[in-house]
C-alpha positions in Angstrom: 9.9 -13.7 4.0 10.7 -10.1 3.6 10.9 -7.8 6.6 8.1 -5.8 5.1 5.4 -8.4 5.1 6.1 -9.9 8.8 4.0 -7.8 10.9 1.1 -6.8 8.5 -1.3 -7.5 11.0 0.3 -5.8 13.8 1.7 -2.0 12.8 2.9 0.2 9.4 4.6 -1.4 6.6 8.0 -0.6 8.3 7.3 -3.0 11.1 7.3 -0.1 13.4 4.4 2.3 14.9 0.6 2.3 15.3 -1.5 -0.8 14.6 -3.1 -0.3 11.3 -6.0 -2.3 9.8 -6.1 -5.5 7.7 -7.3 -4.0 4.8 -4.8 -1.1 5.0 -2.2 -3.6 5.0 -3.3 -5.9 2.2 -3.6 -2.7 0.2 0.1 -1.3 1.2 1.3 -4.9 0.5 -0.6 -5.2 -2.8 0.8 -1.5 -3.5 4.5 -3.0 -3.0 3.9 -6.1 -5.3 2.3 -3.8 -8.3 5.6 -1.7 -7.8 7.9 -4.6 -7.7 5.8 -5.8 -11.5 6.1 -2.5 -12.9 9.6 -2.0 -12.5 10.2 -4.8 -14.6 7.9 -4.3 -17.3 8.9 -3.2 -20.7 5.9 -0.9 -21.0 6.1 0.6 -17.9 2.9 2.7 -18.3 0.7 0.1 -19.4 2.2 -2.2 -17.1 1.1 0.5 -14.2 -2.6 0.9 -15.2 -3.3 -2.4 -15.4 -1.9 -3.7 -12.2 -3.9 -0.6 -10.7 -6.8 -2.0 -12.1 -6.3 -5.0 -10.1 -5.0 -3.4 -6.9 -8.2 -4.3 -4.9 -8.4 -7.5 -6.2 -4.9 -8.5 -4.7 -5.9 -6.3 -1.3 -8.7 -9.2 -1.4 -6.8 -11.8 -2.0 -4.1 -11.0 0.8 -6.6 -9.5 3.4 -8.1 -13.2 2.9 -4.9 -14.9 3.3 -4.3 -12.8 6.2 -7.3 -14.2 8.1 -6.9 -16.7 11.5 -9.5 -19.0 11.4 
C-alpha cells in the first residue's frame, strides 16, 4: 500500500501533521487517483473533466471504505 494512503484517518496526506477529517481525506485521496488517470490519458483534458466530474463520487466511495464498523 502506498505511503500516502496509510494514515488517512489520522493526519495530512504526507503522513505527517494535524488530524484532518474523513472526508478531507477521501477527497485528497480521490484527488491523487484522478491525477494518477489523467496522466495516462491520451486526451488529457477530457480525461481531466470527466474524472472531476466524478471526484465526489470516489470521495464517497473511499470515505465509505474508510469506515470501522
Amino acid at each position: 500500500m502506498s505511503e500516502l494512503f496509510k494514515n488517512l484517518n489520522r493526519s495530512g496526506m504526507s503522513g505527517v501533521g494535524a488530524p484532518i477529517n474523513t472526508r478531507e481525506a477521501a477527497v485528497g485521496a480521490a484527488l491523487v487517483l484522478i491525477n494518477s488517470k489523467v496522466a495516462n490519458a491520451p486526451e488529457k483534458t477530457l480525461a481531466l473533466k470527466e474524472e472531476m466530474e466524478r471526484l465526489s463520487l470516489y470521495a464517497d466511495q473511499i470515505q465509505a471504505a474508510l469506515k470501522v464498523d
